[in-house]
C-alpha positions as CSV (number, residue, x, y, z in Angstrom):
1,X,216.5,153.4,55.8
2,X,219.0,151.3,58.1
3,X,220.3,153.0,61.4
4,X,223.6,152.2,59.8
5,X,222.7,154.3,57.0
6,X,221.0,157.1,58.9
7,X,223.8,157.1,61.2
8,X,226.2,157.6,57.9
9,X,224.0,160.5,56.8
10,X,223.7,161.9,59.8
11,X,226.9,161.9,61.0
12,X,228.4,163.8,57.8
13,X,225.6,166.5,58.5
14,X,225.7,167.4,61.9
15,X,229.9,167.6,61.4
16,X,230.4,171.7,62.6
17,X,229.8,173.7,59.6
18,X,233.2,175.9,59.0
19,X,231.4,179.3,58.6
20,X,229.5,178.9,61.4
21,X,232.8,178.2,63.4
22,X,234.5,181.1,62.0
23,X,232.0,183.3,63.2
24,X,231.4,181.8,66.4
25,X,235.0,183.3,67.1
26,X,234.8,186.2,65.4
27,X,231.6,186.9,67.5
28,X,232.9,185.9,70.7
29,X,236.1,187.4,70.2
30,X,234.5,190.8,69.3
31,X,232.0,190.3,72.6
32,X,234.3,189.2,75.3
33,X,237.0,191.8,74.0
34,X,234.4,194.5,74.3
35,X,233.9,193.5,77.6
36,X,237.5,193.3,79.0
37,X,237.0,189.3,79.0
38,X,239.9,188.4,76.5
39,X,243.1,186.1,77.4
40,X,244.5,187.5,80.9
41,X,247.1,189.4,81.4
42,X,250.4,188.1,84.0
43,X,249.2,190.7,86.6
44,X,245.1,190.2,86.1
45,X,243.8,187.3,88.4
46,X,241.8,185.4,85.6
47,X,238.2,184.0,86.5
48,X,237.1,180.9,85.1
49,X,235.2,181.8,82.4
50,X,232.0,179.2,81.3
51,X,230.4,179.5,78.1
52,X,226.8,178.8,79.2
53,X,224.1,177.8,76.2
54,X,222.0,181.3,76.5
55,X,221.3,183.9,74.4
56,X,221.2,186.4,77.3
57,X,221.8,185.8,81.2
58,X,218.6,184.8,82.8
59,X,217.1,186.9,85.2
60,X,218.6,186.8,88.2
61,X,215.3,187.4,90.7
62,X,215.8,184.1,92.3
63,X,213.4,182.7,89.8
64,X,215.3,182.5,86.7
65,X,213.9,181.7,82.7
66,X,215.2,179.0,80.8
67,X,213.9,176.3,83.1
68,X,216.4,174.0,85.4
69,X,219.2,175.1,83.5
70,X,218.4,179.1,84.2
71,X,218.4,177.4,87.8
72,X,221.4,176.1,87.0
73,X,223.8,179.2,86.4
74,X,221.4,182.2,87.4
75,X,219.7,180.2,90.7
76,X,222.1,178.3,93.0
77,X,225.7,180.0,92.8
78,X,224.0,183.1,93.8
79,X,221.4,182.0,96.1
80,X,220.0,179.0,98.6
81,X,216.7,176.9,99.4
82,X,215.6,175.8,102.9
83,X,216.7,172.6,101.5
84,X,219.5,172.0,98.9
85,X,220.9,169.4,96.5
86,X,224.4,167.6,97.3
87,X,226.0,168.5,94.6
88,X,229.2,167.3,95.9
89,X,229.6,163.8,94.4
90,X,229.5,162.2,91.1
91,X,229.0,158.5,92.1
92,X,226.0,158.4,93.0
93,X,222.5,159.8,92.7
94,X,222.0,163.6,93.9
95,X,220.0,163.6,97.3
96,X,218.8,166.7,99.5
97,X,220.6,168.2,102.0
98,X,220.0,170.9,104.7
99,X,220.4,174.5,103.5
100,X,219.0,177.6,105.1
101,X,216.7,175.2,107.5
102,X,219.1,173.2,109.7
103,X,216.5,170.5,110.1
104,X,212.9,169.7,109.2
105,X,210.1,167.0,110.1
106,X,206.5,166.7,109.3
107,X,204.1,167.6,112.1
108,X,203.4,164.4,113.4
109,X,199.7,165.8,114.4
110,X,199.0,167.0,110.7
111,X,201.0,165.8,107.9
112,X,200.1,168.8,105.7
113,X,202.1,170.4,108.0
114,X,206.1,170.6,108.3
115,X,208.2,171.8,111.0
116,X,211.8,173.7,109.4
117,X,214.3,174.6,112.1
118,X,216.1,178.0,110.7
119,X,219.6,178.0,110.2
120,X,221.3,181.0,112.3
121,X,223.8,183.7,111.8
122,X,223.1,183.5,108.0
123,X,223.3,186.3,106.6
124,X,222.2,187.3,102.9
125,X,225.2,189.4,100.4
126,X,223.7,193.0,101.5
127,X,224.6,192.3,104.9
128,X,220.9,192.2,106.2
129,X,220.0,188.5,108.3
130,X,218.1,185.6,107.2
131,X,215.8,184.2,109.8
132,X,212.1,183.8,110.2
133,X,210.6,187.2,108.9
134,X,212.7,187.2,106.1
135,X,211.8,183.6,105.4
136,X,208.1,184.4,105.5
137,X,208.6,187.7,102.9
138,X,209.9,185.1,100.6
139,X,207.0,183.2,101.2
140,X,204.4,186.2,100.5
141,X,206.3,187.1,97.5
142,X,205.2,183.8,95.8
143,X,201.8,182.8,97.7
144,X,200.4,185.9,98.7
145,X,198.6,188.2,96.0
146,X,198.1,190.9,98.2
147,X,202.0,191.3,99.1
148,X,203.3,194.1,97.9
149,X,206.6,192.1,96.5
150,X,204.1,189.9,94.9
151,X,204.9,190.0,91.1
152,X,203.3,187.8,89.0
153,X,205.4,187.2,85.8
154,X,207.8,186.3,88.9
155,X,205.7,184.0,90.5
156,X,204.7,181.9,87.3
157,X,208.4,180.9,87.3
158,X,208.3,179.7,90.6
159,X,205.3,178.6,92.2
160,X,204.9,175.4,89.5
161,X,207.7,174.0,91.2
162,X,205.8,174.4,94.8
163,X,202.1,172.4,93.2
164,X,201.3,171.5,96.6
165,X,202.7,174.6,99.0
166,X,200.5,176.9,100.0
167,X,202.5,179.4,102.9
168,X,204.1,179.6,105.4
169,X,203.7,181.0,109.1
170,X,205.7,181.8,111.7
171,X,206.4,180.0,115.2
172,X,209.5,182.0,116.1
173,X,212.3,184.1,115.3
174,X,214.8,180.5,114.0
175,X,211.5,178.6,113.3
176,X,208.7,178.4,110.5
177,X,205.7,176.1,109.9
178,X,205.2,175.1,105.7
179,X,201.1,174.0,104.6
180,X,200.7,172.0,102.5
181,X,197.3,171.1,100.4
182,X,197.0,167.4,101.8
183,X,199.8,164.9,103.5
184,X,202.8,165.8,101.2
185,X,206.3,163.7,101.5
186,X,207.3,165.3,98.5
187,X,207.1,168.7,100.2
188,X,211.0,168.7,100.6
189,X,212.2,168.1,96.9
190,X,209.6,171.0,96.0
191,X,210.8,173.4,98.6
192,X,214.6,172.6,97.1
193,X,213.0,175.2,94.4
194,X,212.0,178.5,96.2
195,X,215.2,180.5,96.4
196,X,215.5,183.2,99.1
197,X,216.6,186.9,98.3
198,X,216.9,189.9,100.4
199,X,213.9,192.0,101.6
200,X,216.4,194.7,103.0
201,X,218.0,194.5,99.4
202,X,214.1,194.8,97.8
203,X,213.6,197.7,99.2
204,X,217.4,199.3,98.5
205,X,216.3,199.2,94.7
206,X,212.9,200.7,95.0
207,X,210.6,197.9,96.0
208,X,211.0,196.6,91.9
209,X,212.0,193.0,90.9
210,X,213.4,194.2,87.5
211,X,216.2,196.7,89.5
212,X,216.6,194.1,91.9
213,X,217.7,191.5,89.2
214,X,220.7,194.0,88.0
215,X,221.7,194.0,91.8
216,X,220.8,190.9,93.6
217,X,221.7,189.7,96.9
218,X,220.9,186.2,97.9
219,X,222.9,183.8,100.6
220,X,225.3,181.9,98.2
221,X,228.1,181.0,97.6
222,X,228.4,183.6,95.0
223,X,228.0,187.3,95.2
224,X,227.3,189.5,92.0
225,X,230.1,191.4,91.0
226,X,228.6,193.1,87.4
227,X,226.2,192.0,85.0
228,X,226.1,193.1,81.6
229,X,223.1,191.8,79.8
230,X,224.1,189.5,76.6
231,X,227.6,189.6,77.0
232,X,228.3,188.2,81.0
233,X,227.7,187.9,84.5
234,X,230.8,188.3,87.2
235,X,230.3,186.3,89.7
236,X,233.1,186.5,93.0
237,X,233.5,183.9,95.9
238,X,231.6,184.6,99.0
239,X,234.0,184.9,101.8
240,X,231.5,184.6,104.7
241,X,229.2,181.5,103.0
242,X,227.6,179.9,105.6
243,X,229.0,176.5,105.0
244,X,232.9,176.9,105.5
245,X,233.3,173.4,103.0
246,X,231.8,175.3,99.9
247,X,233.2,178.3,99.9
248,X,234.4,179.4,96.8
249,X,238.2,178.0,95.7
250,X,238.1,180.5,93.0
251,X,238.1,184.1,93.4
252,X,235.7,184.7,90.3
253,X,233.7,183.1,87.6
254,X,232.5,185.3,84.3
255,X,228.9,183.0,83.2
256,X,229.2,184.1,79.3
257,X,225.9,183.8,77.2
258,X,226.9,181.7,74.0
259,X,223.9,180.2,72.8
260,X,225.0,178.1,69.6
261,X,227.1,174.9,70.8
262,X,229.3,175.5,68.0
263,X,230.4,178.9,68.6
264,X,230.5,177.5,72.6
265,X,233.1,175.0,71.1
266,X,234.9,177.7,69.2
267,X,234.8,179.6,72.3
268,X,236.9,176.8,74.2
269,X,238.9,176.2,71.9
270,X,240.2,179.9,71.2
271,X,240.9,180.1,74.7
272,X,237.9,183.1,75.1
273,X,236.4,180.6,77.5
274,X,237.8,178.0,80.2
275,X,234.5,175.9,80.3
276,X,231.3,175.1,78.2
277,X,228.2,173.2,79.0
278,X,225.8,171.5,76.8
279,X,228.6,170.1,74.1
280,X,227.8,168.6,71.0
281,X,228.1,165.1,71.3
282,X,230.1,164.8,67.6
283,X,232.3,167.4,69.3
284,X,234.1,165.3,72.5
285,X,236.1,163.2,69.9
286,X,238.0,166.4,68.4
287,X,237.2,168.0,71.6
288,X,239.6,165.6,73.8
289,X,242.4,165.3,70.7
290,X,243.1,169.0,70.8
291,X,244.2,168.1,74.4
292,X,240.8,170.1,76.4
293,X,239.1,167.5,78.8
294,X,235.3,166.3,78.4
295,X,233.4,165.0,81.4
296,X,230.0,163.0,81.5
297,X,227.9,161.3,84.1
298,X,224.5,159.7,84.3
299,X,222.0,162.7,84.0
300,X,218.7,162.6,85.4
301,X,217.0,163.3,82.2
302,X,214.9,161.3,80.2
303,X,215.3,162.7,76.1
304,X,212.1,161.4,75.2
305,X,208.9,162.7,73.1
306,X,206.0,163.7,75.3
307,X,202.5,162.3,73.9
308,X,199.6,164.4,73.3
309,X,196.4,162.8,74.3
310,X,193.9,165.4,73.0
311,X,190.6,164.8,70.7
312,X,192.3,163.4,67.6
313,X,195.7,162.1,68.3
314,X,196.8,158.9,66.9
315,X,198.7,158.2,70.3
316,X,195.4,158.0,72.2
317,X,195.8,154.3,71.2
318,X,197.9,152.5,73.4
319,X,199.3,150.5,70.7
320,X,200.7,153.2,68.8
321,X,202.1,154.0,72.1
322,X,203.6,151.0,72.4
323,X,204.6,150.3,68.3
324,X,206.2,153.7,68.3
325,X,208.6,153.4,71.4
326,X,208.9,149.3,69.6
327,X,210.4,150.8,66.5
328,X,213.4,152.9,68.2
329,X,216.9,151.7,67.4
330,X,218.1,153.1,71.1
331,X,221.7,151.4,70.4
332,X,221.8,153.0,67.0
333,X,220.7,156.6,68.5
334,X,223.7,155.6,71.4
335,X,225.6,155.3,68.5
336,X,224.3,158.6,67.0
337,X,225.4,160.7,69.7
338,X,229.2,158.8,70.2
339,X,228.1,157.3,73.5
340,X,227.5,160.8,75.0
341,X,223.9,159.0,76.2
342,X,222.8,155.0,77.4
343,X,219.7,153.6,75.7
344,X,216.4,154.2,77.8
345,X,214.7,151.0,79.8
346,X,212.6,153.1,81.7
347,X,211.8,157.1,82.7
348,X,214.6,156.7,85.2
349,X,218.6,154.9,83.8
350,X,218.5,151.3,85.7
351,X,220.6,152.6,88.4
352,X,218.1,154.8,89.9
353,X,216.4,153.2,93.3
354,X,213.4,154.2,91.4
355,X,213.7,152.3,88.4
356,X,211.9,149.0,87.9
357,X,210.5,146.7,85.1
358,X,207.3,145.5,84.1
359,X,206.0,143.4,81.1
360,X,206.6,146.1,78.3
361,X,210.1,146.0,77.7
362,X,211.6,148.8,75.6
363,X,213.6,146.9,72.9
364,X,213.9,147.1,68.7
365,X,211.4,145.6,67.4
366,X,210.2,146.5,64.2
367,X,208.4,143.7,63.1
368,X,206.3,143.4,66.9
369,X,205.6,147.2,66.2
370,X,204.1,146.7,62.3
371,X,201.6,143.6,64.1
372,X,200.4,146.0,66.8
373,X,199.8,149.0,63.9
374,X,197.6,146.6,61.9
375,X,195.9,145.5,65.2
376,X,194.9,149.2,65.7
377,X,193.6,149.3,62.0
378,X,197.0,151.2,60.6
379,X,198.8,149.7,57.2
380,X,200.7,150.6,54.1
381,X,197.4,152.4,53.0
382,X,196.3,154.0,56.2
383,X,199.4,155.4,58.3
384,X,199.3,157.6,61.3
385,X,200.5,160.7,61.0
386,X,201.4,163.2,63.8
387,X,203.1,166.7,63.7
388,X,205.9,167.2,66.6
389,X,207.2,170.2,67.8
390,X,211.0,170.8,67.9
391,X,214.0,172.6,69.4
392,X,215.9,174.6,66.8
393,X,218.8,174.5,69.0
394,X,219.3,171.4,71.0
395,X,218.1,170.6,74.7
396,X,220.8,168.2,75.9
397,X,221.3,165.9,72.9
398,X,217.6,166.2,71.4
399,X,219.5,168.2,68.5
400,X,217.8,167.7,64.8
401,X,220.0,164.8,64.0
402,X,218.7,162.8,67.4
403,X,214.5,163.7,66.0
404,X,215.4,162.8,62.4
405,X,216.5,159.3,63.5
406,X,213.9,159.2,65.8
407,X,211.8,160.5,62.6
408,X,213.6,157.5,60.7
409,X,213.0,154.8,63.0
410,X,209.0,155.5,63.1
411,X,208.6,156.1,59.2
412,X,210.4,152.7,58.5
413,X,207.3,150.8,61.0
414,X,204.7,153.2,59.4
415,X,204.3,155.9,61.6
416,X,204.7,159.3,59.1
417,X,206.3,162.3,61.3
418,X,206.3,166.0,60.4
419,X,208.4,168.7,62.5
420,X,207.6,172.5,63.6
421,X,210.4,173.7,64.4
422,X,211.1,176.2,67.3
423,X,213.5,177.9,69.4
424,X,213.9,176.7,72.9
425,X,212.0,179.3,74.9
426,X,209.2,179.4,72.8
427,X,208.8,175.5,73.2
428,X,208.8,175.7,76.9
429,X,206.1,178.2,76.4
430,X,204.1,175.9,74.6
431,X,204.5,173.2,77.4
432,X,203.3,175.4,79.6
433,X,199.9,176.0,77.6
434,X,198.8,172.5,77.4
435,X,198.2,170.4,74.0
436,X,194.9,171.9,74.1
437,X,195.2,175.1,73.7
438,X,195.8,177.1,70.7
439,X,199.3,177.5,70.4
440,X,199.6,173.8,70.7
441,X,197.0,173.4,67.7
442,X,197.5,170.5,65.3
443,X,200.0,169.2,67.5
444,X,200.7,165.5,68.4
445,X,204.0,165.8,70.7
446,X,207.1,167.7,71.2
447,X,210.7,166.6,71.9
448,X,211.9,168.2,75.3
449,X,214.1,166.1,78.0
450,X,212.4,165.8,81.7
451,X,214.2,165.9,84.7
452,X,213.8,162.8,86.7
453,X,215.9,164.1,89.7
454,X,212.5,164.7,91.9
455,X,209.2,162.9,91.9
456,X,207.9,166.6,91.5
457,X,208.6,168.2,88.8
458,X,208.5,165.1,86.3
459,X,206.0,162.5,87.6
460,X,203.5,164.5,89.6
461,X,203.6,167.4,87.5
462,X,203.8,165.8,84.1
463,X,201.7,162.7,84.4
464,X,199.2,162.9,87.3
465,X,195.6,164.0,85.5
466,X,194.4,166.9,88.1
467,X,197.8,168.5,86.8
468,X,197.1,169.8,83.5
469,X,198.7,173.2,82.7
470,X,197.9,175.9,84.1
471,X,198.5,173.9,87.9
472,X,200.8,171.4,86.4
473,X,202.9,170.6,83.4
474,X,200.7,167.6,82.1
475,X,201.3,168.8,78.6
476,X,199.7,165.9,76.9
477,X,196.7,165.6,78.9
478,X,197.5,162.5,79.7
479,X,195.7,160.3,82.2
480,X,195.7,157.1,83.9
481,X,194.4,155.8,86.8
482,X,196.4,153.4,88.0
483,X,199.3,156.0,87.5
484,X,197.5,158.7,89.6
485,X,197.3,156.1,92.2
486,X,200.4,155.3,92.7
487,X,202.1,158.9,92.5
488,X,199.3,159.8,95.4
489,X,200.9,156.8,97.2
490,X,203.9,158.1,96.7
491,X,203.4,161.5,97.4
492,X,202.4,159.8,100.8
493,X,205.0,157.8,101.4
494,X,206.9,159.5,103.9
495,X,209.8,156.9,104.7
496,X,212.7,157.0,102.2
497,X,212.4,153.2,101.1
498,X,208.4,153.3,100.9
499,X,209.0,156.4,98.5
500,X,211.6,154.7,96.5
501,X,209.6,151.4,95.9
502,X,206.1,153.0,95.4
503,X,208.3,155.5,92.6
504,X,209.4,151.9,91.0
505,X,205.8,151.1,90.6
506,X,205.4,154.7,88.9
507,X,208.0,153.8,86.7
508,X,207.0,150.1,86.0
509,X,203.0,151.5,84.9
510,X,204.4,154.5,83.0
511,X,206.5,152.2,80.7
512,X,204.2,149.3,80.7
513,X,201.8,151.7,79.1
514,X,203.8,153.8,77.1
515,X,202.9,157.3,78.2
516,X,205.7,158.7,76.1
517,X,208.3,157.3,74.0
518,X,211.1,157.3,75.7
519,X,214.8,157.3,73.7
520,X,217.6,157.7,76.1
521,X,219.2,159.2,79.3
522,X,221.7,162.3,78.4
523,X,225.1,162.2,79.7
524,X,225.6,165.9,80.0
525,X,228.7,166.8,78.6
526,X,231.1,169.2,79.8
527,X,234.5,170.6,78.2
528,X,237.1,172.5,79.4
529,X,240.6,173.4,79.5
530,X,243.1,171.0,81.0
531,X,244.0,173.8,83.4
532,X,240.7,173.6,85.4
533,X,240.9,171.5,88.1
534,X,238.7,170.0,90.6
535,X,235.6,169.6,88.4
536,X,232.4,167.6,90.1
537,X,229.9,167.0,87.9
538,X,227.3,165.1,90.3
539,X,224.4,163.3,88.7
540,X,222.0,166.4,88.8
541,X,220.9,168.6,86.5
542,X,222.6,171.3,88.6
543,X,226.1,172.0,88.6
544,X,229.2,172.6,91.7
545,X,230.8,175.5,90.9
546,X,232.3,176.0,94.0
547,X,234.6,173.2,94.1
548,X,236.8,174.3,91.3
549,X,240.4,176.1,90.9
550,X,242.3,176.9,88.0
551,X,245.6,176.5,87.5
């Protein structure tokens, strides 16, 4: 089968079934009229309302499920890190900016050491302060098993993000010191992930994480006004946020749990919702006609396939690796998704200071990936075959139509492909497990996007070899030497350009050798009525919500 003709197929079957529609509004109707959430009255100051691609409102102890998109609407409006994301621009690549610490610098006497300057007169929702001995609770809660606030279903949400923190002490009362396990310039983007809450508020609710997440108090921008499990959350601006510039222009936002795009889109377009994230790509089209406005930008995701490398995988062979990502039609897949994404040259979109080439170049060729097949004893006779796991629902654009041409692509070279299909959570639960062990059992792969917006969470976690779940997300066990040298380069590299360049040479090895087969870079689309204004969407899996107004 073509790409032409896939695409044809494809396109008539991912079209928005009309039943499902009709019941996406009837269901969201019924909901957000239940909850008081319908069209606003003249005298009723409206929120924004977002339709958000949940089933439920992730917990809201400042380590939220559902990954970096729990941290996206149930993390950062409500609370802060020592050190934040700018999330303020879309032109140009999201950096890290000061948040609760004012300053920091490694201690230039130990370099598993780092200095953080508190930020003063912060103070969290509750009224209570943030400074040093609230700081070092926060700490405790995630480091220390003996702390009373210590809660361990909690913790294994957070403390992956942190693979090389190990505490915290105390110098004084605006100043803490940060361990690390070895010499760590990557300390920073990691510590961009442990969200501070209020001890004082803690203890208000009984010294229980589970009360504290119905009534949470953070720093942020945004204070919790109700929540109202599987219908919304009310969030209202922070008057006295810290940082006058991001205050709040909005009075309110309503987060609504929608969790099939289509009924999202019905959402919008009923007007039972002002915004919804994670759109259907064949949507934008009709989407912009009917007059509501779609935004994209350069995402740092990679939608890709991770490898498994465990006794028995076909991809153990580097040229599988490499005849697998060979038979990809990228501009066809483009085309697939109606531009929503740009074709994949590396783990990071060309733009990226990390991104650089080396003498595996991902292109369409067929016929090169056939020759290196038969080289690794494959043929007409004698296909691999390997068993991927699935999202049921979509994780940016890896939606069913995406892995069936993906499917398409590797059947037409030889390569025979069988799905298990699962929902979203379950997947990430999976990851977490490791390809070898049992629930990842006849397994070969899985289709989930990784965020390339830190050298952390992707590269170090995913692909260095001492990082195998349960201490890392290293799903497919994979390992390479040369690759675990140069992220431990990296990880040392403690000026800004030296990082970027020894992340090219991550990049340039990964490709060259295939360590997953990499598709395309998500665009992250947005819709939204032409009456929200102000929108940033930065180039960040997070989001600015505090930027926009409403008309």
């Amino acid at each position: 089968m073509t790409s032409d003709q896939f695409f044809d197929r494809a396109l008539n079957a991912t079209q928005p079934n009309r039943r499902q529609v009709v019941a996406g509004i009837a269901g969201v109707t019924a909901a957000l009229a239940g909850s008081g959430l319908g069209p606003a009255t003249a005298q009723t100051p409206k929120p924004i309302r977002v339709a958000i691609a949940f089933g439920d409102i992730p917990r809201l102890w400042a380590g939220p499920d559902g990954g970096f998109q729990g941290m996206r609407v149930a993390g950062y409006p409500i609370y802060d890190a020592l050190i934040n994301w700018d999330l303020e621009s879309g032109d140009r690549a999201s950096g890290l900016v000061p948040g609760l610490a004012e300053s920091w610098k490694v201690d230039p006497n130990d370099k598993s050491r780092w200095i953080v300057n508190l930020r003063s007169g912060v103070k969290f929702h509750d009224g209570s302060p943030f400074d040093a001995d609230a700081a070092l609770w926060n700490f405790a809660s995630v480091f220390d098993e003996k702390a009373p606030q210590y809660n361990a279903p909690r913790v294994a949400l957070i403390r992956f993000r942190l693979p090389f923190v190990t505490g915290a002490e105390k110098i004084d009362d605006r100043t803490i010191a940060i361990r690390t396990t070895g010499p760590d310039a990557m300390a920073p983007f990691q510590l961009s992930f442990l969200l501070f809450v209020s001890p004082t508020q803690y203890a208000k609710v009984g010294n229980d994480w589970d009360k504290f997440s119905a009534a949470p108090s953070g720093t942020g921008p945004f204070k919790v006004a109700s929540l109202v499990p599987r219908n919304r959350l009310e969030l209202v601006r922070n008057e006295s946020y810290w940082d006058a510039k991001r205050i709040p222009k909005t009075a309110a936002i309503t987060l609504v749990p929608i969790l099939d795009p289509n009924a999202r889109i019905a959402a919008l377009r009923s007007g039972q919702v002002d915004m919804a994230e994670g759109v259907p790509s064949d949507a934008i089209a009709s989407l912009k006609s009917a007059g509501l406005a779609v935004h994209t930008n350069i995402y740092p995701a990679i939608l890709k396939w991770n490898f498994s490398y465990a006794p028995g995988s076909p991809f153990l062979d580097q040229r599988v690796r490499r005849a697998a990502n060979l038979a990809i039609d990228r501009e066809g897949l483009v085309k697939l998704l109606d531009g929503a994404a740009v074709a994949a040259k590396g783990f990071v979109d060309d733009s990226s200071p990390w991104f650089s080439e080396g003498s595996f170049k991902l292109k369409f060729d067929p016929a090169e990936a056939k020759k290196l097949l038969a080289e690794a004893g494959f043929g007409p006779g004698n296909r691999p075959k390997a068993k991927i796991l699935i999202p049921s629902t979509g994780t940016g654009q890896m939606s069913l139509a995406t892995n069936e041409l993906v499917q398409a692509n590797l059947a037409a070279v030889g390569i025979d492909i069988e799905f298990q299909v699962v929902d979203f959570v379950t997947m990430l639960t999976v990851a977490r497990g490791g390809a070898k062990a049992p629930a990842s059992a006849g397994l070969h792969g899985m289709a989930i996007p990784g965020p390339t917006l830190d050298p952390v969470s992707f590269y170090l976690r995913g692909f260095d070899s001492q990082l195998t779940p349960p201490r890392g997300s290293n799903w497919g066990f994979y390992s390479n030497p040369a690759v675990d040298d140069a992220l431990h380069v990296a990880q040392q590299a403690f000026d800004p350009a030296e990082l970027d360049k020894a992340m090219g040479k991550v990049n340039q090895l990964m490709v060259d050798d295939a360590a997953s087969l990499l598709l395309a870079h998500d665009l992250n689309p947005w819709a939204m009525s032409s009456k929200v204004k102000n929108f940033v969407q930065p180039r960040n899996w997070f989001i600015n919500l505090t930027s926009m107004s409403m008309d």
